[in-house]
Jmol script that loads the backbone (N, CA, C; Angstrom):
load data "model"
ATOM      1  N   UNK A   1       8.687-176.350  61.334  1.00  0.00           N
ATOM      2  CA  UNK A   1       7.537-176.605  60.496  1.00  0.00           C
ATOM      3  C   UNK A   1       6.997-178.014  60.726  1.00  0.00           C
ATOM      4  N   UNK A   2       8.010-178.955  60.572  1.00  0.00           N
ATOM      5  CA  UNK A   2       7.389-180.335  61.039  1.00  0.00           C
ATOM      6  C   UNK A   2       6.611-180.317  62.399  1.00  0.00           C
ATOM      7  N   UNK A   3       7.014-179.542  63.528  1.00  0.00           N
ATOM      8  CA  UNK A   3       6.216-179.358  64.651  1.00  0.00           C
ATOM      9  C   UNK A   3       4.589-179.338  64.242  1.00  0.00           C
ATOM     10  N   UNK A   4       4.494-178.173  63.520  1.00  0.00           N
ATOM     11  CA  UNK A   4       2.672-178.165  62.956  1.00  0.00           C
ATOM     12  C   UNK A   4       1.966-179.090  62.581  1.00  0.00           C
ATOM     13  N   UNK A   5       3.323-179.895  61.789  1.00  0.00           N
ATOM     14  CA  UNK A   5       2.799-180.915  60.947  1.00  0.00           C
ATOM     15  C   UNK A   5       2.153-182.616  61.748  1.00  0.00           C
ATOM     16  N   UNK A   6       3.315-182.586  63.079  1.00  0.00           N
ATOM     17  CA  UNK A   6       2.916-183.325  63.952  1.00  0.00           C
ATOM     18  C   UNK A   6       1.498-182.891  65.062  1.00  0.00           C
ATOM     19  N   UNK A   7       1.692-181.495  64.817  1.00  0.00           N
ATOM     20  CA  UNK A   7       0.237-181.152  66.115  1.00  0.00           C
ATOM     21  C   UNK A   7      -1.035-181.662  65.235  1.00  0.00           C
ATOM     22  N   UNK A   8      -0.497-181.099  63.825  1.00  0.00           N
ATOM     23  CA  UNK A   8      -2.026-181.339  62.972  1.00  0.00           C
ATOM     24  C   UNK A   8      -2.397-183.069  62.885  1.00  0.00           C
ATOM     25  N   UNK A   9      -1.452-184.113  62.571  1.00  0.00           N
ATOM     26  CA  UNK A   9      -1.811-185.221  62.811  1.00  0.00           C
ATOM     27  C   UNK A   9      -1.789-186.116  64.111  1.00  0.00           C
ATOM     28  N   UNK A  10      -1.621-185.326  65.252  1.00  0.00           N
ATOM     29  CA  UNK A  10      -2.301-185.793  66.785  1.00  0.00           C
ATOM     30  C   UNK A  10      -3.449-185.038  66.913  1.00  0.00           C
ATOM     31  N   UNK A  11      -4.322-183.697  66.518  1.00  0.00           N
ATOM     32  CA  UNK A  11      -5.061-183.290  66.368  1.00  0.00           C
ATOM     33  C   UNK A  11      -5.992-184.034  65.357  1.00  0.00           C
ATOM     34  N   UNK A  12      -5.512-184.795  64.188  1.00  0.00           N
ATOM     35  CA  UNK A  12      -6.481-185.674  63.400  1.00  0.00           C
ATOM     36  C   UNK A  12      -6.680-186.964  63.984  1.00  0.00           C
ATOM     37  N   UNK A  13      -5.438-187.577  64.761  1.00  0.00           N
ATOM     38  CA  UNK A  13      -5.966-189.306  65.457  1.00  0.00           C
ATOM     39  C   UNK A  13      -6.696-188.883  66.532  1.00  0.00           C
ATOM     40  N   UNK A  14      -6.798-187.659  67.446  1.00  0.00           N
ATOM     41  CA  UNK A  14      -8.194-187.414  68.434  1.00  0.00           C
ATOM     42  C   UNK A  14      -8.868-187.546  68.054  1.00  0.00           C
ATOM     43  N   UNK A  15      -9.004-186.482  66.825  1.00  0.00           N
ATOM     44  CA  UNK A  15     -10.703-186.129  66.237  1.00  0.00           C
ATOM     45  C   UNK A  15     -11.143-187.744  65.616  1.00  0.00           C
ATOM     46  N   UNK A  16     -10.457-188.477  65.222  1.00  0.00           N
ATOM     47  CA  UNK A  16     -10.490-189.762  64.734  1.00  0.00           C
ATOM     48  C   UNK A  16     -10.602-190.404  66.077  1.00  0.00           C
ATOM     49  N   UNK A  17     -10.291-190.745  67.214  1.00  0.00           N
ATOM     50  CA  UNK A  17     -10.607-191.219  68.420  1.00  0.00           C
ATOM     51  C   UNK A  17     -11.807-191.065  68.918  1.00  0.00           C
ATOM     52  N   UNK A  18     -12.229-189.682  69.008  1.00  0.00           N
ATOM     53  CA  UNK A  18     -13.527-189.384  69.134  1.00  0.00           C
ATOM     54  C   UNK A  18     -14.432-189.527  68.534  1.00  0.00           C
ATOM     55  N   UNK A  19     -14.994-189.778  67.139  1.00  0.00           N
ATOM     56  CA  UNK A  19     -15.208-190.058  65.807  1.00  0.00           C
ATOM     57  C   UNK A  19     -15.880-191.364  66.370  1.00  0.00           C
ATOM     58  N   UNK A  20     -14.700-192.396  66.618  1.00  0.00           N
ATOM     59  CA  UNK A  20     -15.199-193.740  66.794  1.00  0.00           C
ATOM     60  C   UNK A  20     -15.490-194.421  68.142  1.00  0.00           C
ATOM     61  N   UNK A  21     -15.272-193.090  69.205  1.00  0.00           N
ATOM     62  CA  UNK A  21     -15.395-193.636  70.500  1.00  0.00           C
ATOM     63  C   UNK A  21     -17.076-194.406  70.593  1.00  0.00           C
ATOM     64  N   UNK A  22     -18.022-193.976  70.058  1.00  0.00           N
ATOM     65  CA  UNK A  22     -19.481-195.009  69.445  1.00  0.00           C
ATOM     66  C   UNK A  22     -19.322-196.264  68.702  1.00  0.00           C
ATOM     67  N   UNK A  23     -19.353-195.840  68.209  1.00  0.00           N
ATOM     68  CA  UNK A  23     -19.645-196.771  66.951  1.00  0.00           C
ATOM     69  C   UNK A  23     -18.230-198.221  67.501  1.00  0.00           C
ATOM     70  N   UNK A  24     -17.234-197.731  67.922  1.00  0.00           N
ATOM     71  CA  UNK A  24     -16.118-198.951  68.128  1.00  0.00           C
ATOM     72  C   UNK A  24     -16.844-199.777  69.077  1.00  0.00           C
ATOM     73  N   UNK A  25     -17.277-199.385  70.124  1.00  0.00           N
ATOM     74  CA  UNK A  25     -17.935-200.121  71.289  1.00  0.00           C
ATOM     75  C   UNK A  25     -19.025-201.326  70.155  1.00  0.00           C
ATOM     76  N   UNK A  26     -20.030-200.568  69.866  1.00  0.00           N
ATOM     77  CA  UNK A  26     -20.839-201.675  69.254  1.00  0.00           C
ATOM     78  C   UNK A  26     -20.249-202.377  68.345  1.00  0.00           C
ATOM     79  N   UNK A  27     -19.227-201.954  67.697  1.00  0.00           N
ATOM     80  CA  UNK A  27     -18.242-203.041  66.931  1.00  0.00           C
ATOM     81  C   UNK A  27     -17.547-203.734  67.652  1.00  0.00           C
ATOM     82  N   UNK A  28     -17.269-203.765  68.863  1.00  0.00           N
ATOM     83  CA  UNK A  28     -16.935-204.927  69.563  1.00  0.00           C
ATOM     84  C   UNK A  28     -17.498-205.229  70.214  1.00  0.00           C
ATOM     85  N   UNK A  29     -18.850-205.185  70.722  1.00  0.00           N
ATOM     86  CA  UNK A  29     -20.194-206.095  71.201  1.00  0.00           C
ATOM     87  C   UNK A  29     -20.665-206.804  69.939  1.00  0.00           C
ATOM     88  N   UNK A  30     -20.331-206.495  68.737  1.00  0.00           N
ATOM     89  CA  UNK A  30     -20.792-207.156  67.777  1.00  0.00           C
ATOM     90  C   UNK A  30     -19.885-208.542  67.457  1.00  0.00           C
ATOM     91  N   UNK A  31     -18.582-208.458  67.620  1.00  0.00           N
ATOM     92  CA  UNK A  31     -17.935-209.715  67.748  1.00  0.00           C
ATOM     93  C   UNK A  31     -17.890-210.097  68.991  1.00  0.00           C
ATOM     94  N   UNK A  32     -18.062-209.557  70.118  1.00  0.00           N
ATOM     95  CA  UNK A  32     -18.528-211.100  71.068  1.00  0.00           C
ATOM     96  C   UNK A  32     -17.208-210.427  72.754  1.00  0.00           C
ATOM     97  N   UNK A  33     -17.206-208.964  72.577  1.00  0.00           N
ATOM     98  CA  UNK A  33     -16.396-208.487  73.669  1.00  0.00           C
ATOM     99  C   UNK A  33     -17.007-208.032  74.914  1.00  0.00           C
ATOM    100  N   UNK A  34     -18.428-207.696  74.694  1.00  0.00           N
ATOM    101  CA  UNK A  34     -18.848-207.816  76.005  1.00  0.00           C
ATOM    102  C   UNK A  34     -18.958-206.215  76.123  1.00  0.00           C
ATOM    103  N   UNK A  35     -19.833-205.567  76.542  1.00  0.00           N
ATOM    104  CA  UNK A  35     -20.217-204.624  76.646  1.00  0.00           C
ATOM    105  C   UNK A  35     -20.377-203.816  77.874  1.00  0.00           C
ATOM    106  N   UNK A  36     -19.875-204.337  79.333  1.00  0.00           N
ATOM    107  CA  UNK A  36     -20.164-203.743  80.656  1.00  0.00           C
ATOM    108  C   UNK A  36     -19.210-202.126  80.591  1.00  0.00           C
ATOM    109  N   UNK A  37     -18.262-201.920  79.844  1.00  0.00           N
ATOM    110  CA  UNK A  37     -17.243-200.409  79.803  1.00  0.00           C
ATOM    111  C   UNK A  37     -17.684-199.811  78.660  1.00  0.00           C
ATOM    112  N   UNK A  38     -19.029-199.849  78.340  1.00  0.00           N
ATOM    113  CA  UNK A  38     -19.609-198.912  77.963  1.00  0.00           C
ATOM    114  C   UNK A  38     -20.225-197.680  78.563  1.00  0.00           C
ATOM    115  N   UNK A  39     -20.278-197.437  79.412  1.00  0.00           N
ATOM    116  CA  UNK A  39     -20.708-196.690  80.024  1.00  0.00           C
ATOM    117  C   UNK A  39     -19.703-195.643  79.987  1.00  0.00           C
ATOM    118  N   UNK A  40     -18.287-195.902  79.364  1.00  0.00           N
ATOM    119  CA  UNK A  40     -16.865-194.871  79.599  1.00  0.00           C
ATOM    120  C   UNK A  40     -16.871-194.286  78.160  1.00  0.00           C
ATOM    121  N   UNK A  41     -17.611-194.456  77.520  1.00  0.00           N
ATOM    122  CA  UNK A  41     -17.616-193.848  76.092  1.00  0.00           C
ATOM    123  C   UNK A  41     -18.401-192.622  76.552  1.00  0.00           C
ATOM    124  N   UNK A  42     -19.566-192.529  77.063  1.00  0.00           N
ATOM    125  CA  UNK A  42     -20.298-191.599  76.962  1.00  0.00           C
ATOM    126  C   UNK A  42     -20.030-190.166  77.720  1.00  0.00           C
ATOM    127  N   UNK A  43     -19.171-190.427  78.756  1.00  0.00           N
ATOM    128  CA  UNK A  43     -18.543-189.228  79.155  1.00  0.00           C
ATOM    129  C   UNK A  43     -17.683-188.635  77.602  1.00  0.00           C
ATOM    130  N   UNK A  44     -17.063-189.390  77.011  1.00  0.00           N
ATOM    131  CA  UNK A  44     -15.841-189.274  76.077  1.00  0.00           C
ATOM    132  C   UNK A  44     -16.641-188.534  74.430  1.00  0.00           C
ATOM    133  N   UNK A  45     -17.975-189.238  74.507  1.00  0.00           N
ATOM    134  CA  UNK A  45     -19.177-188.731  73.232  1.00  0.00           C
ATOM    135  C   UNK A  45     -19.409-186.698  73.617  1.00  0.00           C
ATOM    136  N   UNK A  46     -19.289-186.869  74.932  1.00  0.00           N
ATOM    137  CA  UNK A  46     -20.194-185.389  75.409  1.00  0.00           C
ATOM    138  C   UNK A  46     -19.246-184.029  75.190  1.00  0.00           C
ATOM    139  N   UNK A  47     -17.526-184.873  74.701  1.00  0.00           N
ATOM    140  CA  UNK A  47     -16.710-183.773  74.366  1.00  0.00           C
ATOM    141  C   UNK A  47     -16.152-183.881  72.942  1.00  0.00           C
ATOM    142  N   UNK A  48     -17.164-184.714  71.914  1.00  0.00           N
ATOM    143  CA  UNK A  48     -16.564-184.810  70.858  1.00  0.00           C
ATOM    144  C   UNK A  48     -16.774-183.770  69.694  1.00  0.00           C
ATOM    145  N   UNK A  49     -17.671-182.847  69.846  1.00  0.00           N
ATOM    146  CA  UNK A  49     -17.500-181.628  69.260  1.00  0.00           C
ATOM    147  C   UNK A  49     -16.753-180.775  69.468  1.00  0.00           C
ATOM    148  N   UNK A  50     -16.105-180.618  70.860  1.00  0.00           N
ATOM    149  CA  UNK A  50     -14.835-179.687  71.124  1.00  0.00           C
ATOM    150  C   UNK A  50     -13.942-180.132  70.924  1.00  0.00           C
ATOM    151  N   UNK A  51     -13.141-181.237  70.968  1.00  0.00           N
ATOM    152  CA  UNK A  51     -12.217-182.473  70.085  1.00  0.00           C
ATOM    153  C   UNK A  51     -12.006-181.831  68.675  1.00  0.00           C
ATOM    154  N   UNK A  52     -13.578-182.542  68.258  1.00  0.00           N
ATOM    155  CA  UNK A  52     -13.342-182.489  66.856  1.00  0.00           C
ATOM    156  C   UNK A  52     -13.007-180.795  66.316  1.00  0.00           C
ATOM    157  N   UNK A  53     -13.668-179.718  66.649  1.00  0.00           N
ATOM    158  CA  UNK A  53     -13.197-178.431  66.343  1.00  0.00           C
ATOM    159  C   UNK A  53     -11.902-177.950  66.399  1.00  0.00           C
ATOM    160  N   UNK A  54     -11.361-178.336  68.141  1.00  0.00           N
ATOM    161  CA  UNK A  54     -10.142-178.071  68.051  1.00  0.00           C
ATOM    162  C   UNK A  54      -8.909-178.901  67.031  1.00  0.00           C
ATOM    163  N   UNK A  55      -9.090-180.365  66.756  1.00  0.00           N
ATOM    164  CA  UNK A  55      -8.465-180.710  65.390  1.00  0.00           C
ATOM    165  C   UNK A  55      -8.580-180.084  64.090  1.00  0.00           C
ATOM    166  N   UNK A  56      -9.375-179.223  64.233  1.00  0.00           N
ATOM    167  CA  UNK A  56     -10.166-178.644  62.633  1.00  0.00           C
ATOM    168  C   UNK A  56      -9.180-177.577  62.548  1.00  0.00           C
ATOM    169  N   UNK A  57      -9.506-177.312  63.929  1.00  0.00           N
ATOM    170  CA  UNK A  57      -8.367-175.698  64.094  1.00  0.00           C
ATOM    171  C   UNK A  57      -6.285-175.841  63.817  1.00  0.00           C
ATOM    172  N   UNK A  58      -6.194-176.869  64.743  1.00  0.00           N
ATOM    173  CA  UNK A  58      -4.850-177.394  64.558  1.00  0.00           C
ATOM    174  C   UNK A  58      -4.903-177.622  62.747  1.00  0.00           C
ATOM    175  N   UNK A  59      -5.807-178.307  62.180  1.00  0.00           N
ATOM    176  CA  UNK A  59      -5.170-178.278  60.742  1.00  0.00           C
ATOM    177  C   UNK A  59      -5.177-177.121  59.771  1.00  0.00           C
ATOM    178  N   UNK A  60      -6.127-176.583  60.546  1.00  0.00           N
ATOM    179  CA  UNK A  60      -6.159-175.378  59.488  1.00  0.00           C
ATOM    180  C   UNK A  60      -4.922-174.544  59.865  1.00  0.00           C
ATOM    181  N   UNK A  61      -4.393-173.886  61.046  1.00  0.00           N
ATOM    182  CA  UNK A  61      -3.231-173.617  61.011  1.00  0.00           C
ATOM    183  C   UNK A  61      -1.701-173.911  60.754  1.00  0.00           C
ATOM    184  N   UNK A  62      -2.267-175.147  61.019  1.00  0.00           N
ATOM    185  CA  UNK A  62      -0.792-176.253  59.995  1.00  0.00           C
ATOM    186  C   UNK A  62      -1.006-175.427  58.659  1.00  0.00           C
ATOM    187  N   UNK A  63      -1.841-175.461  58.148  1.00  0.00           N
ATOM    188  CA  UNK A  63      -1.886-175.288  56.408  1.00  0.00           C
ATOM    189  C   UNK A  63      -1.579-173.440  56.407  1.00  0.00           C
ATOM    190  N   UNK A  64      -1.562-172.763  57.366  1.00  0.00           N
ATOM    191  CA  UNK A  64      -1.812-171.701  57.047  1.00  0.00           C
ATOM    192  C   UNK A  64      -0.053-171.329  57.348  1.00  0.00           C
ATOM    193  N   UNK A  65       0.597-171.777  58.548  1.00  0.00           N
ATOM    194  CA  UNK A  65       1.122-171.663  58.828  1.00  0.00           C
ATOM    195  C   UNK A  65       2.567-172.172  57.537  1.00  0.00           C
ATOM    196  N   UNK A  66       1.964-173.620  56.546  1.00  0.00           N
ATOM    197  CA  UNK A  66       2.729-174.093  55.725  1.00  0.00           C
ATOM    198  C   UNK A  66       2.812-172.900  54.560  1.00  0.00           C
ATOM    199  N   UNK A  67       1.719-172.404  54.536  1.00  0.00           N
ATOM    200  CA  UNK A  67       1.245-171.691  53.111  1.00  0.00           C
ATOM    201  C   UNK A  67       2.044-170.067  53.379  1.00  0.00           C
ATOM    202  N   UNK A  68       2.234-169.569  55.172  1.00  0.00           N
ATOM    203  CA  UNK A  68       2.910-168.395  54.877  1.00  0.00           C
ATOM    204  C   UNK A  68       4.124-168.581  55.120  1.00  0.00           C
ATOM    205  N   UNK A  69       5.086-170.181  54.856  1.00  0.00           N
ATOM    206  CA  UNK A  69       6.401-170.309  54.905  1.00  0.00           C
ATOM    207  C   UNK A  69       6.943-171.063  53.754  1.00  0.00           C
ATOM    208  N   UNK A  70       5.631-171.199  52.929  1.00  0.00           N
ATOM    209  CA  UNK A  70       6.254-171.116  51.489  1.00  0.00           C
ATOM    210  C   UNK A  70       6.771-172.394  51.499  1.00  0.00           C
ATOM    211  N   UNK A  71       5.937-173.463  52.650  1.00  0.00           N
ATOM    212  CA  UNK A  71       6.127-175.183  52.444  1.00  0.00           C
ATOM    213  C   UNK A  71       5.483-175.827  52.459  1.00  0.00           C
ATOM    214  N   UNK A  72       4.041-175.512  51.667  1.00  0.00           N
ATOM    215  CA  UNK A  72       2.727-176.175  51.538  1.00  0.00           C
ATOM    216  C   UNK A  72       3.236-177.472  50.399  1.00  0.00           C
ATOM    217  N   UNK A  73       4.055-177.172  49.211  1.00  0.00           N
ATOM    218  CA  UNK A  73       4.752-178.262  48.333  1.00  0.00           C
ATOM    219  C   UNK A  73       5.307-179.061  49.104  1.00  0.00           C
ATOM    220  N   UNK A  74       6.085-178.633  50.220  1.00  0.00           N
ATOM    221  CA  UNK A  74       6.967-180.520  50.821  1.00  0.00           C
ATOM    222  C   UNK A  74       6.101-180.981  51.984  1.00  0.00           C
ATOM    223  N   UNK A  75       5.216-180.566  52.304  1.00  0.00           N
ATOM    224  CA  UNK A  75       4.166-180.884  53.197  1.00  0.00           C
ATOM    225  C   UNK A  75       2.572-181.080  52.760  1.00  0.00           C
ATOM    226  N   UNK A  76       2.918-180.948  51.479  1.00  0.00           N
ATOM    227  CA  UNK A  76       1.193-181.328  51.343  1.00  0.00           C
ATOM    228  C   UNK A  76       0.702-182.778  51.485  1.00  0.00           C
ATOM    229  N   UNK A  77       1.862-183.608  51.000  1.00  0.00           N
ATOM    230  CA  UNK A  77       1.523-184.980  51.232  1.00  0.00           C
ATOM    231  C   UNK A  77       0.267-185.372  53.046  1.00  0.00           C
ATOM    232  N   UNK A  78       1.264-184.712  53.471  1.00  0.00           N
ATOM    233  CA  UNK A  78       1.104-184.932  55.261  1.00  0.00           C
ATOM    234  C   UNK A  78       0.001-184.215  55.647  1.00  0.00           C
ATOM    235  N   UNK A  79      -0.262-182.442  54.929  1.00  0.00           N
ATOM    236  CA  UNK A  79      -1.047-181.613  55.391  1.00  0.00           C
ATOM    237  C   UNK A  79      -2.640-182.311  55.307  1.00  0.00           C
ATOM    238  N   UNK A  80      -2.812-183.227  53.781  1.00  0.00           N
ATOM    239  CA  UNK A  80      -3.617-183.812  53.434  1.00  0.00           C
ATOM    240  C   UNK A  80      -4.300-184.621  54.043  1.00  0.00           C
ATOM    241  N   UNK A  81      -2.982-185.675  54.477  1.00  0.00           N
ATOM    242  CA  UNK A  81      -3.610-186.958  55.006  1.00  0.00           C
ATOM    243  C   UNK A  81      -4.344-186.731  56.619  1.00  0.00           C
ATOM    244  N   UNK A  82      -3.920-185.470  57.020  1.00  0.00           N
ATOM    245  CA  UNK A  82      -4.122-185.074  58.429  1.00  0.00           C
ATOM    246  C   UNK A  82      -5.631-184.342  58.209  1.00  0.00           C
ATOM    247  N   UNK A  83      -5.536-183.782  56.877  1.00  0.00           N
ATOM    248  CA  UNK A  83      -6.975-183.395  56.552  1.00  0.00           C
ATOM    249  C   UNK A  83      -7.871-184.390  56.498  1.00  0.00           C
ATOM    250  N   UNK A  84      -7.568-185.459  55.873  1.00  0.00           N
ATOM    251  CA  UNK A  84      -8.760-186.047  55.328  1.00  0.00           C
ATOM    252  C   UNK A  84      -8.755-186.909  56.227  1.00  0.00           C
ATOM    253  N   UNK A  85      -8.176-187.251  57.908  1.00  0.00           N
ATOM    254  CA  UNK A  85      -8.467-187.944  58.568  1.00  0.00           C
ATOM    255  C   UNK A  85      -9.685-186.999  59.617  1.00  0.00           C
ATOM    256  N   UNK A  86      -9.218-185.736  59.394  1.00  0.00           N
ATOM    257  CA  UNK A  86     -10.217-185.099  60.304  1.00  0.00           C
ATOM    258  C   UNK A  86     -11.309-184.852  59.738  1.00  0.00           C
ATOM    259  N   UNK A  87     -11.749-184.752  58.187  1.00  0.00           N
ATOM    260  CA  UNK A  87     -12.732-185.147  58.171  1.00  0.00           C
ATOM    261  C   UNK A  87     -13.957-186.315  57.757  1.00  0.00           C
ATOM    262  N   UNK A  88     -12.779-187.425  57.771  1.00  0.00           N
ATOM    263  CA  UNK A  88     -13.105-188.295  57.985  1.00  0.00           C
ATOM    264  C   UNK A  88     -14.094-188.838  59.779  1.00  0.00           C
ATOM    265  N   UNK A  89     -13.006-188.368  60.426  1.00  0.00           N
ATOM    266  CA  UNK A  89     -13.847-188.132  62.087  1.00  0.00           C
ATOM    267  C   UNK A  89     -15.046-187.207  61.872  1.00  0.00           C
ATOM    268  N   UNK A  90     -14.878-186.229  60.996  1.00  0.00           N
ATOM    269  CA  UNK A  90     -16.564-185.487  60.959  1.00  0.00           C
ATOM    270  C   UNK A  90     -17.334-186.277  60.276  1.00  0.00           C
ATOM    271  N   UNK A  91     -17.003-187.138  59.284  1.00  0.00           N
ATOM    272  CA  UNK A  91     -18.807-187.919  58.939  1.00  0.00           C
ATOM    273  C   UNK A  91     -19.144-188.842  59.893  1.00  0.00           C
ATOM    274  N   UNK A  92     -17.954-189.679  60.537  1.00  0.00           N
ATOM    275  CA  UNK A  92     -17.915-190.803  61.220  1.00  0.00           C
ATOM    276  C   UNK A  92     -19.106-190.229  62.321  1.00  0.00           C
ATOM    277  N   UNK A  93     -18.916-188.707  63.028  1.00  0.00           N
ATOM    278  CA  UNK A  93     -19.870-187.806  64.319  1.00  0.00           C
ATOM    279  C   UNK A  93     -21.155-187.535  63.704  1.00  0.00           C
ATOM    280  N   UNK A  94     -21.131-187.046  62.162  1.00  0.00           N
ATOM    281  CA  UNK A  94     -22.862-187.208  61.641  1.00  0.00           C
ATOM    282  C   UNK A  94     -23.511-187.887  61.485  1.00  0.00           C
ATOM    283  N   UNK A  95     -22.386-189.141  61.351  1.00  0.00           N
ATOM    284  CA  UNK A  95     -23.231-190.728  60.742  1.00  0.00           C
ATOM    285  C   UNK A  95     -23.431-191.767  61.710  1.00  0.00           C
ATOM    286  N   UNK A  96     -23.194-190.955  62.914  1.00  0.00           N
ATOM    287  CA  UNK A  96     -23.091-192.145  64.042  1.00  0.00           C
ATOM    288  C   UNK A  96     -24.530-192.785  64.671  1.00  0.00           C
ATOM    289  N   UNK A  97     -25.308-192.329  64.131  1.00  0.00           N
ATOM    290  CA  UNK A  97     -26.991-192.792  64.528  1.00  0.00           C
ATOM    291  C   UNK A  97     -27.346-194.519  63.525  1.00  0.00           C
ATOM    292  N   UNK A  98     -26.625-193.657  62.043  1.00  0.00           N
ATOM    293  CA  UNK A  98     -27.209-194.731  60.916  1.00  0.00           C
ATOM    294  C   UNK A  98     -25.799-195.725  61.311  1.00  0.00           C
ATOM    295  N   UNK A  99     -24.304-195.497  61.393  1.00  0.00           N
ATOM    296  CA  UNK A  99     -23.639-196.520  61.499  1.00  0.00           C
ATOM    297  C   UNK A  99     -24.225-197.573  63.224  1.00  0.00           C
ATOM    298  N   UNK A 100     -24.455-196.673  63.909  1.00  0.00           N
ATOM    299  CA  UNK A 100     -24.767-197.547  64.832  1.00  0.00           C
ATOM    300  C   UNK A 100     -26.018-198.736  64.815  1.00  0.00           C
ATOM    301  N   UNK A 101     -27.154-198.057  63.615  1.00  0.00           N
ATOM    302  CA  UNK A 101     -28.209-198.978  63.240  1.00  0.00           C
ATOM    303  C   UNK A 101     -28.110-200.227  62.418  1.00  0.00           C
ATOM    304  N   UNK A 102     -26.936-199.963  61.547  1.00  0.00           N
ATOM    305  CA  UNK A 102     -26.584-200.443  60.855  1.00  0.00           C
ATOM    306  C   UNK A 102     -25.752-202.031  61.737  1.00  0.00           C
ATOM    307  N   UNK A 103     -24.598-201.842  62.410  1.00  0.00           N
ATOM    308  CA  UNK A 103     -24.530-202.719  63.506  1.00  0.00           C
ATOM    309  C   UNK A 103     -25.156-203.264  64.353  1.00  0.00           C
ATOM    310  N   UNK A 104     -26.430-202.589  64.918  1.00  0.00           N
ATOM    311  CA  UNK A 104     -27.343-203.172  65.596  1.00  0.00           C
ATOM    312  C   UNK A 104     -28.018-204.233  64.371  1.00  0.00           C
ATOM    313  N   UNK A 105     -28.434-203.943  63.233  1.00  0.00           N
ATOM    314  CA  UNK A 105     -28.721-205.000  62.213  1.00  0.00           C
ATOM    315  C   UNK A 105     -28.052-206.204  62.283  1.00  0.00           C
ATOM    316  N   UNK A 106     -27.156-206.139  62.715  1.00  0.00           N
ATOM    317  CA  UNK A 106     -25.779-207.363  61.929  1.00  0.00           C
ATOM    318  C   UNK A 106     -25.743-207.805  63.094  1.00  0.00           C
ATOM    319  N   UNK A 107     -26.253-207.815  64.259  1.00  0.00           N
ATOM    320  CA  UNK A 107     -25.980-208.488  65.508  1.00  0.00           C
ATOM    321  C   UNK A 107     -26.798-209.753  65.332  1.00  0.00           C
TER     322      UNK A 107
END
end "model"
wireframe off; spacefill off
backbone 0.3
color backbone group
């Protein structure tokens, strides 16, 4: 069972990898890192909807998988936090136009 529990939270730090593969770059052109390996994000942007789905999928079967072994109680702590990191990576992918404007401001 812990197996699921680990796929679902390497399935949430991707979708969280991908999430910020934008927005991190201009957060570190914004303190002063220099911007020429930008260009390696954007291959990495063009697969972040299949990323992010397949994390969606890994958690939802964690939970399904907890719920038909009757260990959603000693795993919810974990099932959670793996949730709410993945969708945390989904607003981070809707909001990535206004967070990026938002940094371009502050430059």
């Amino acid at each position: 069972m812990r197996g699921f529990l680990g796929l679902s939270f390497a399935g949430s730090l991707s979708a969280l990898g991908v999430g910020a593969c934008c927005v991190l770059p201009m957060t570190m052109m914004l303190l002063g890192l220099g911007g020429s390996w930008l260009a390696i994000f954007g291959k990495i942007a063009a697969l972040s909807y299949y990323v992010l789905a397949a994390s969606t999928a890994l958690v939802a079967v964690a939970w399904l998988v907890a719920y038909r072994r009757n260990k959603v109680r000693h795993l919810k702590w974990g099932l959670a936090a793996s949730t709410a990191m993945t969708a945390l990576a989904w607003v981070v992918v809707f909001n990535e136009a206004r967070i990026n404007e938002f940094l371009i401001q502050q430059m």
